[in-house]
N, C-alpha and C positions, 0 to 999 in steps of 0.2 A: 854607362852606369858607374863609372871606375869612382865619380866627382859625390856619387851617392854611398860610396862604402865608410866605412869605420865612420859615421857619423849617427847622433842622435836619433835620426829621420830612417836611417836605413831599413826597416821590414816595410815604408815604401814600397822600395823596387825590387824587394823580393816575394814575387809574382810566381814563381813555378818552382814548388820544391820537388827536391829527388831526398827521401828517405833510407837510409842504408842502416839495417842494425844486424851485429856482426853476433856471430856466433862463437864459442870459445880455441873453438878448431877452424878457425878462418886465418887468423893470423899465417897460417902454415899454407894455407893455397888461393891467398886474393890476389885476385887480377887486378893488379890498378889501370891497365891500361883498356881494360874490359869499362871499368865503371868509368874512367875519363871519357869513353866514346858515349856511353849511354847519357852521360852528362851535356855533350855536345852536342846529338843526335835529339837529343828531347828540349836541346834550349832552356833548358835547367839554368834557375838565375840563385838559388839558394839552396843548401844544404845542409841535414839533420843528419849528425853521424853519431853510432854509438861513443865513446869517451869512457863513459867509469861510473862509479858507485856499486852496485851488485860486483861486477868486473871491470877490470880496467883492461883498456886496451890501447895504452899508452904506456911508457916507462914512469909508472907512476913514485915517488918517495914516502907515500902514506902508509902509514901500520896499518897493516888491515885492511888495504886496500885490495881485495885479493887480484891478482896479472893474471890472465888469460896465462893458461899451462902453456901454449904455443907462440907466447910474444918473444920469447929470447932475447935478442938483442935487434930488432925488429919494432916498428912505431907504424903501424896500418894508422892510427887515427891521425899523426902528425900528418903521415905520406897521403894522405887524402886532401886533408885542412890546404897542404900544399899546394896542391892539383888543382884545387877547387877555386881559391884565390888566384892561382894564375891564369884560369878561365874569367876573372870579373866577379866572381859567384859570393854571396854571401855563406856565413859557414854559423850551424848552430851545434854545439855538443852538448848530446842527450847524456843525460841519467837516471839510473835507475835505482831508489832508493829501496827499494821491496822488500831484500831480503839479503842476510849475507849467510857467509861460510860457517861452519863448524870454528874454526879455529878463532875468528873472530868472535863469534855465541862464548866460546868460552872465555876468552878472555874479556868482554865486554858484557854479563849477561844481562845489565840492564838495561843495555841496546834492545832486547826480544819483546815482541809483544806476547803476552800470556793469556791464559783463558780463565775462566771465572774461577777456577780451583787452582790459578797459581802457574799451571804447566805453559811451558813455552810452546808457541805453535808450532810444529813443525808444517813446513811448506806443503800443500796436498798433493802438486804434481813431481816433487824432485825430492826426496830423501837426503837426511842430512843437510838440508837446508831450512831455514829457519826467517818468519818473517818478524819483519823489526816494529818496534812502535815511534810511530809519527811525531808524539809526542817526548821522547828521550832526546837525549843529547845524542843521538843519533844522527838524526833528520838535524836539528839543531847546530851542534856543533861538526863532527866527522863529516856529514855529506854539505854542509859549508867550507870545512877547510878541502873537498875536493874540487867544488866550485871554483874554487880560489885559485887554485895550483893549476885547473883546466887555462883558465884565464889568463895567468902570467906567463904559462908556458907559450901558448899558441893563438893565431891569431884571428880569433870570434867573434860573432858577434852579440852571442848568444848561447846559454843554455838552456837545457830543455829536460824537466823532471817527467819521467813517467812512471804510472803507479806508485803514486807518493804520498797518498792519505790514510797509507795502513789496509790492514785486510778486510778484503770488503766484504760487508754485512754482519762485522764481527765489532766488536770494543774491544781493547785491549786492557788488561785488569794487572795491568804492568804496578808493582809500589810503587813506580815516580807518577804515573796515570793517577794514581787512585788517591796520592799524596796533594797532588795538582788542583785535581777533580774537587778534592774536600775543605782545599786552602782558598778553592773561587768561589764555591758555591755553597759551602755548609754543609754539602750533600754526599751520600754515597752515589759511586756510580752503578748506575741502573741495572737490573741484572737480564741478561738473554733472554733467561726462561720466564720471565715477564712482562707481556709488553705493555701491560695496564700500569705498569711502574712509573707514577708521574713526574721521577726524574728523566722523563726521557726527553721531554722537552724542554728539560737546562742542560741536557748534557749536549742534545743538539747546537743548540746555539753555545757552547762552551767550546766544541769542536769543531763550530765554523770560527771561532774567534782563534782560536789555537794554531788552524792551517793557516789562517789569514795571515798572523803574527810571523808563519815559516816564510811565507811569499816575500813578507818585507824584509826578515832577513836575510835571505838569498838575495837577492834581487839589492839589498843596498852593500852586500859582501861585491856581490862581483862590478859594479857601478863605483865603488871605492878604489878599483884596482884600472878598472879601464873605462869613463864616463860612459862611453856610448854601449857598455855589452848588457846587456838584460836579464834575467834569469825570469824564467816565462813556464811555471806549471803545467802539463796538460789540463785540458779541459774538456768536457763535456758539453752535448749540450745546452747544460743549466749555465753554462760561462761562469759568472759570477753569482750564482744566485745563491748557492749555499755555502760563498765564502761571506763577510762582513765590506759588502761592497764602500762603505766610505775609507777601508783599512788599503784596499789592493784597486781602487777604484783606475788610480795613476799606475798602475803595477803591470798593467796589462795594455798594452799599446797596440797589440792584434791576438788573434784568437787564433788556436789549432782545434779546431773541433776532430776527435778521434771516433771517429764513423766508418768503419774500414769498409764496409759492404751490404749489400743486403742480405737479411736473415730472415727466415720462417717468410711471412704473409706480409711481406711488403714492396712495395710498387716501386715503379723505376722512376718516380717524381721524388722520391725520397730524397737527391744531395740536393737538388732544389730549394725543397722546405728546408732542411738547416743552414744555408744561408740565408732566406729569408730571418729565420728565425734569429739569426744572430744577431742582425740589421734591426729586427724588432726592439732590441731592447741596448745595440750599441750602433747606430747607424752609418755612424761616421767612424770606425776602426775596422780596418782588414782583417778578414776571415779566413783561412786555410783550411778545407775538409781533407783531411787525413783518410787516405783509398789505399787500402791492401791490393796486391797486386793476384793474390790467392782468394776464392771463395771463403767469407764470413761466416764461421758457424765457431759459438758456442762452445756447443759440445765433442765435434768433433775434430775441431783446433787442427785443420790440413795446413799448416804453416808453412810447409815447405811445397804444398800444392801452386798452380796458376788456374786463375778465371779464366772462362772464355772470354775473347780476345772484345767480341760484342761487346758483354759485361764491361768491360773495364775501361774502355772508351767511351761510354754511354752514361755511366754512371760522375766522370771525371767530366764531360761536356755541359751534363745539366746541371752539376755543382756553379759550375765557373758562367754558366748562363744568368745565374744569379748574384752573383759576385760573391763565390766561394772560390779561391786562388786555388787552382790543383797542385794539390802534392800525394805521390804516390808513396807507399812504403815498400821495401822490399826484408823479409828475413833472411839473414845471411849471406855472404858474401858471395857465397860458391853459389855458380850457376847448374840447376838440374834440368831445367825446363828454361827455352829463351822465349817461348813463346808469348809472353808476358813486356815484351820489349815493344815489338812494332804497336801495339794499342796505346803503350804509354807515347810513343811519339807520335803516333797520329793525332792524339787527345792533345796533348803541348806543343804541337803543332798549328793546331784549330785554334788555340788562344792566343799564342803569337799574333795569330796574324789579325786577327778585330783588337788586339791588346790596346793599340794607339788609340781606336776610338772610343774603346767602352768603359777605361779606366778613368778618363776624364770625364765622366757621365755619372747619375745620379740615379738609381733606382729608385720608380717613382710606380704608385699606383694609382686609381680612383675607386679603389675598394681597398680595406685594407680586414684585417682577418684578428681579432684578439687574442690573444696570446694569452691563456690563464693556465698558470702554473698553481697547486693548492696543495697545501702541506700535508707530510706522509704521516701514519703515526706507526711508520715500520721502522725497522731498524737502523742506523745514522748515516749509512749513505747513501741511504733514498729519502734525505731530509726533504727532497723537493722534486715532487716528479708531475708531467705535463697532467692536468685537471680531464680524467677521464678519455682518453688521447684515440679512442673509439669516435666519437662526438665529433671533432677533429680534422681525424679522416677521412669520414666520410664529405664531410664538407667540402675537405682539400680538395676528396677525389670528382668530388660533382664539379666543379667551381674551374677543374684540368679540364676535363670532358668539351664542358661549356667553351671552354678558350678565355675564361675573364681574366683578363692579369689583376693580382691582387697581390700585398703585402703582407705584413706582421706589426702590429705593434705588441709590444709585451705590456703585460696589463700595468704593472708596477712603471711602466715608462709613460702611461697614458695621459694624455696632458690636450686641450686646446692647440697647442703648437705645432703638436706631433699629429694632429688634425689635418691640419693644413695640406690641402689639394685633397683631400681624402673627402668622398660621395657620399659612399656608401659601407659603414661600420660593421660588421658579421659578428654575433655572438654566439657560435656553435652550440655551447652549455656551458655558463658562466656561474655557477652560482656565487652568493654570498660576494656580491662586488661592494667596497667600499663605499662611505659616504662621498670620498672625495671622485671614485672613478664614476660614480652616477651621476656626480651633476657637472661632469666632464661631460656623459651623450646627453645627457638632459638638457646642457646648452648649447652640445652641438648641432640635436635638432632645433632649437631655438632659432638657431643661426642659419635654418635651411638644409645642414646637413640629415642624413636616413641612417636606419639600422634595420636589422635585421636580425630577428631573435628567434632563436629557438629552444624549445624545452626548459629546463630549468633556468635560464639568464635571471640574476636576478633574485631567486628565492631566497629565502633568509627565515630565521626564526626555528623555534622548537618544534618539534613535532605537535600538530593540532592546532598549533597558532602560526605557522606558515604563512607570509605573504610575499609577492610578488612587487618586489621593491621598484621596480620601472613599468609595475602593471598600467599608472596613468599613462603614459608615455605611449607606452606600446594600445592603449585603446584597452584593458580588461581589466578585470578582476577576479581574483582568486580562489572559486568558492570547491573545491576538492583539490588534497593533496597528489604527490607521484601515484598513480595506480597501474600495477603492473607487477612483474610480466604478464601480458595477455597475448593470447592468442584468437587469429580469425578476425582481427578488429582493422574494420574498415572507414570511410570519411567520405562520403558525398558532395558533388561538386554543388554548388548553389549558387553559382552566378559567375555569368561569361567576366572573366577579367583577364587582363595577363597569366597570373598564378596560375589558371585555369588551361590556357593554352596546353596545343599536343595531347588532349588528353580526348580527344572526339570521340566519338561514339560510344562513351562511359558514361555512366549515369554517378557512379562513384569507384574509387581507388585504394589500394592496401592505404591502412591506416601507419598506427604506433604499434610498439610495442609495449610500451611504458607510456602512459597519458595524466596531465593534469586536465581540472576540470575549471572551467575561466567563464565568465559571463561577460559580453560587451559592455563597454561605455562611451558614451558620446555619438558621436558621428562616426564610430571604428565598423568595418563592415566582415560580414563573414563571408569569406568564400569558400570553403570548405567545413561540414562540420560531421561530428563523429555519429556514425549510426551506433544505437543502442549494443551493447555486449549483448552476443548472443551463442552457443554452444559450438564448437567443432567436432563434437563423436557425441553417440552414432549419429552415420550420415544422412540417417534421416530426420535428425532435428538440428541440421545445421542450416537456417532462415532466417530473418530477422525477423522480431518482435516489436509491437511498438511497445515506447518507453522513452524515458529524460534519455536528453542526449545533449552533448554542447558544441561550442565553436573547437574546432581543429586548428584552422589558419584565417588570422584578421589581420585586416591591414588600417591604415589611418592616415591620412591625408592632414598636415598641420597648416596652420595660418602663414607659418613660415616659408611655406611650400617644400620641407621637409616631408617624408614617406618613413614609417613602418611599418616592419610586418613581425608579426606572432606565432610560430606554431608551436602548437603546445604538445607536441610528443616528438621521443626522441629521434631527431628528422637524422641526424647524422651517423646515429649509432647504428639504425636500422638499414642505412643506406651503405655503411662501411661493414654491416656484417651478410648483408641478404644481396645487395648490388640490384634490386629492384629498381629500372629504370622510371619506372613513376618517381621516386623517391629523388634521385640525381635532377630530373626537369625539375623537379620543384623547388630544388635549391637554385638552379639556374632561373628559372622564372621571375624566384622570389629577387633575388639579387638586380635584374635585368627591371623591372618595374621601380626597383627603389632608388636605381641611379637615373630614374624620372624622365629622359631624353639621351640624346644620341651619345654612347660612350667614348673616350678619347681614342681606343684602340679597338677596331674590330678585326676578325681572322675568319675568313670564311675556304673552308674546305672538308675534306676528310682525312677520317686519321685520329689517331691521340696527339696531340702538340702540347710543350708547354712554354708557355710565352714571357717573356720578361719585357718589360720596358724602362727605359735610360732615356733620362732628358739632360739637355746641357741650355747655355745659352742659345738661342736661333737652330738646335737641333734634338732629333729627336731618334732613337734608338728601339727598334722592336726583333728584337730575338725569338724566334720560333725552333725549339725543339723535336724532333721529331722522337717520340717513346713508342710508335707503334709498332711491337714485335709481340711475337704469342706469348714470350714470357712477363708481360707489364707489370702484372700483378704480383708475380711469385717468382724465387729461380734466379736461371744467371740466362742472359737474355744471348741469345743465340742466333737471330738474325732477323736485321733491321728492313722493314719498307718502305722502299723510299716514296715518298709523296709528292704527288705532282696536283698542278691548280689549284696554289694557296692561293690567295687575294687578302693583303695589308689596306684597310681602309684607315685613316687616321684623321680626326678631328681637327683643323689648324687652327692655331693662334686666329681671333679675330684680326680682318683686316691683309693677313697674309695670304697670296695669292698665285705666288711664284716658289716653286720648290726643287730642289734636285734630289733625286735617291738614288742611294746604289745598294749595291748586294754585295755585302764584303767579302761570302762567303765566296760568289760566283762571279767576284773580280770584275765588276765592270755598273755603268749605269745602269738604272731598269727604267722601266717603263714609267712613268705618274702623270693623271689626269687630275686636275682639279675641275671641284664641282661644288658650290654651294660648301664651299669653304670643307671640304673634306679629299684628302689626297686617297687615288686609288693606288695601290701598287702591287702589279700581276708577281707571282713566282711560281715558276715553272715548273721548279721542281727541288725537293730539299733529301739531302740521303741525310745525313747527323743533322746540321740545323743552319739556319739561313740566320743572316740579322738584317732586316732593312733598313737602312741610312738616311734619313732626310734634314735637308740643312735648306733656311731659308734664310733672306738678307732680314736684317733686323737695325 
């Protein structure tokens, strides 16, 4: 790697980060020879260390810089940078712009951000500390000149701001803010206590132009001092979406998505989806999912806690099954608990060793999933959050189940191009899409390509004049708005089809919960439609009535030999909150009909798995996950089972008839029959996850 450091290109080969951020009483008892072996022992090729801003933890020369009380005559951040570079390792020093000192508050006061009455915020978890605003010469000028001084001193390749867009869910009513604010816009800035305030959507876009503006001057501060070092914001992930992406478009060369774990009611597919999701909308830029080494929670901030050992291995495997690069974080230097060690090396362990083949590969799907992100009108830094992310999940979670590998596109990146090799298009709940992204599916089923829509995709309009912008497309028309929530609402099967499948011996199935009312067109057919609303209490007048009823789910067959299908109630919401296995088949059904013949990738066994697939030239990559443990859905998962008699079936290239596969996982050939131009490949048995190899002469 040594031929790839201090150059342009370097977050290349920095493939497995180790996160260390120091606490102010660390400097007095770090192990360095503790973290050199964790570094070695986990094949750690890049490093995020604390450095300075809130604290320094360096011999720093800046006023106001405030030094760690226990740095003395002592350099943890130097003594590390050290370490690290003579292991090969790439090095990034983080900062942290959030907040500073009392003594600096005073002497800088227009460093502070303020609240609507003037008063300086005081920090909510630490006393006497004070958070600053984004927009001062703060962030601007002071956490630039430490940028600078990080850079010249030592040998980086990068820094890395965390929590550096001001207090979240708050504005800062700072004079220089509010001087800014009125010198760009004409406008006051918008007040808390009202959200109907129609400044709020220029102060938005005022305050993604603002951070955007910080990015470039970071970032062309420390590239003035050393060409190849970067300065790289955290990110979310919305990555770019609510900064001024033609501003920071070049500014950003890979992603740290900061996802430390799971929280509340979510499933262990979760680091999954956000590399997917990053891929949806920057395909071709490296991802890092940021995994705490402690339980994710909120509210009870166990910082200096450890995950079970399950969790943290499980969560780092399915990240990087999709090409999310594992990097762990650890708080503080001092060790309480090691327990947290062995998971992180058996996890960069695992990636090591497929590293050679699957980085050279391409994440490819024949289904791919939309991605609709739709504007908040809450407070500014939730200027852009996932479009009803219920709707979503539940699709993800059918579509896991199923074993269908699928993608992301992000809506704003949807294009004919980003088409390409893609079947079959998923619209969970898309409303209100563009002229430009409808006659993006509109000619991609022209072209043969299918979709798959559900519930709102599509609607647009005022209330009462609502219509169903892709209604021709999809076979209907739009004749009742959303109605709902309802309860006890059911759908009758009406003719054997695919969609219909698994469901024997029913004459009909839970419905929606939330339903539009559609009438056919064309040649579009109904396979399922909604029995009339009828009562749930008392129980003796809960029967159906006759009465209008309409289509549920249609599908449409095009001249192109393109497939849709329509259901018109919220198929995903209901499925991600009830887990009604009717609901899960029907998304698998619907999907499995609309990719119209034999799909590139099948997986046949039991179990929850979740699947990725990597194409290269003359080869081909299928990664199977195993997630099945009691805690999937919820929790920190605590013991995995392993699965035995998977079976890889895999579509070939026309014409190729000769194949080799191995099992990277399980070191050696496997098994592969060709037949009617599809490779079978047995696996035995998967504990974390298996990838099978096949490579044909071309």
């Amino acid at each position: 790697m040594q031929e790839s450091l201090r150059t342009p290109e370097w977050y290349r080969t920095a493939t497995r980060w180790t996160q260390l951020t120091f606490t102010e009483d660390d400097p007095s008892a770090l192990d360095v020879d503790f973290w050199v072996d964790v570094l070695r022992r986990s094949r750690s090729n890049a490093l995020c260390l604390s450095a300075g801003g809130y604290m320094a933890f360096y011999p720093t020369e800046i006023p106001y810089h405030h030094r760690s009380r226990h740095l003395g005559d002592s350099d943890p951040f130097g003594t590390l940078v050290e370490s690290a570079r003579s292991l090969g390792m790439h090095v990034m020093a983080r900062v942290d712009p959030h907040a500073i000192h009392e003594e600096a508050a005073a002497a800088h006061p227009e460093w502070l951000a303020r609240d609507e009455n003037g008063q300086a915020m005081e920090h909510d978890s630490m006393p006497g500390l004070w958070w600053t605003d984004p927009f001062s010469s703060y962030h601007r000028e002071f956490i630039t000149e430490v940028a600078v001084e990080i850079t010249r001193k030592y040998d980086i390749d990068a820094v890395f701001a965390n929590r550096w867009e001001g207090p979240p869910r708050r504005v800062s009513y700072s004079p220089a803010s509010m001087r800014e604010f009125l010198r760009g816009t004409g406008m006051e800035l918008p007040s808390e206590s009202e959200p109907e305030d129609p400044a709020w959507s220029v102060y938005r876009e005022w305050r993604s132009r603002k951070l955007s503006e910080l990015v470039v001057i970071w970032d062309d501060a420390v590239r003035a001092v050393k060409s190849h070092v970067r300065f790289i914001p955290n990110r979310g992930a919305n990555l770019t979406r609510d900064l001024v992406r033609e501003m920071v478009d070049d500014r950003y060369p890979m992603f740290f998505v900061d996802k430390q774990g799971r929280s509340g009611v979510e499933p262990s597919w979760v680091p999954g989806r956000i590399a997917k999701r990053a891929r949806g909308l920057y395909p071709d830029r490296p991802v890092a999912l940021i995994t705490s080494v402690g339980p994710e929670s909120h509210e009870a901030r166990w910082k200096d806690s450890v995950a079970d050992p399950e969790e943290t291995t499980s969560l780092i495997v399915d990240g990087f099954a999709h090409g999310a690069r594992p990097w762990f974080t650890k708080f503080k230097g001092e060790i309480f608990d090691q327990r947290w060690v062995a998971p992180i090396v058996e996890a960069y362990e695992l990636h090591e060793k497929a590293e050679h083949v699957l980085e050279r590969l391409t994440h490819t799907g024949e289904v791919a999933l939309l991605d609709s992100r739709v504007s908040a009108d809450a407070l500014p830094d939730e200027s852009y959050v996932p479009g009803r992310p219920e709707h979503e999940d539940g699709v993800y979670q059918a579509l896991i189940e199923a074993r269908i590998p699928f993608v992301y596109i992000a809506d704003e990146a949807l294009t004919a191009k980003r088409l390409e090799g893609v079947r079959v298009l998923v619209l969970p709940a898309c409303p209100a899409l563009s002229t430009a992204q409808r006659q993006v599916i509109e000619e991609f089923v022209e072209a043969g390509g299918n979709v798959v829509a559900a519930f709102d995709s599509s609607l647009a309009g005022e209330p009462g004049e609502r219509v169903l912008e892709l209604g021709e497309l999809l076979g209907v028309r739009l004749t009742e708005d959303v109605r709902g929530p309802l309860k006890n609402k059911y759908m009758t099967i009406e003719k054997e089809h695919t969609l219909s499948s698994g469901y024997e011996g029913a004459q009909r199935i839970v419905g929606g919960t939330q339903v539009l009312g559609v009438e056919l067109l064309g040649e579009a057919q109904e396979i399922f439609r909604f029995v009339p609303d009828y009562p749930d209490l008392p129980m003796e007048e809960v029967y159906p009535r006759p009465g209008a009823s309409t289509p549920a789910v249609v599908t449409r067959e095009h001249a192109s030999g393109g497939r849709t299908v329509y259901v018109a109630f919220n198929l995903g919401e209901i499925y991600w909150e009830f887990l009604q296995s009717d609901h899960g088949r029907l998304v698998g059904n619907a999907v499995r009909w609309a990719l119209g013949g034999r799909p590139q990738v099948e997986v046949c066994g039991r179990g929850l798995v979740d699947v990725a697939v990597q194409r290269g030239h003359g080869e081909l990559a299928v990664t199977l996950v195993n997630l099945t443990n009691p805690m999937a859905m919820r929790g920190q998962n605590h013991e995995l089972i392993p699965l035995k008699d998977q079976e890889v079936r895999i579509r070939l290239p026309e014409g190729v008839s000769e194949v080799t596969a191995t099992l990277l996982y399980a070191d050696g050939q496997a098994g592969v029959s060709v037949e009617d131009g599809v490779a079978t490949v047995p696996v035995a048995r998967i504990d974390r996850l298996e990838t099978v190899h096949l490579v044909w002469p071309v």
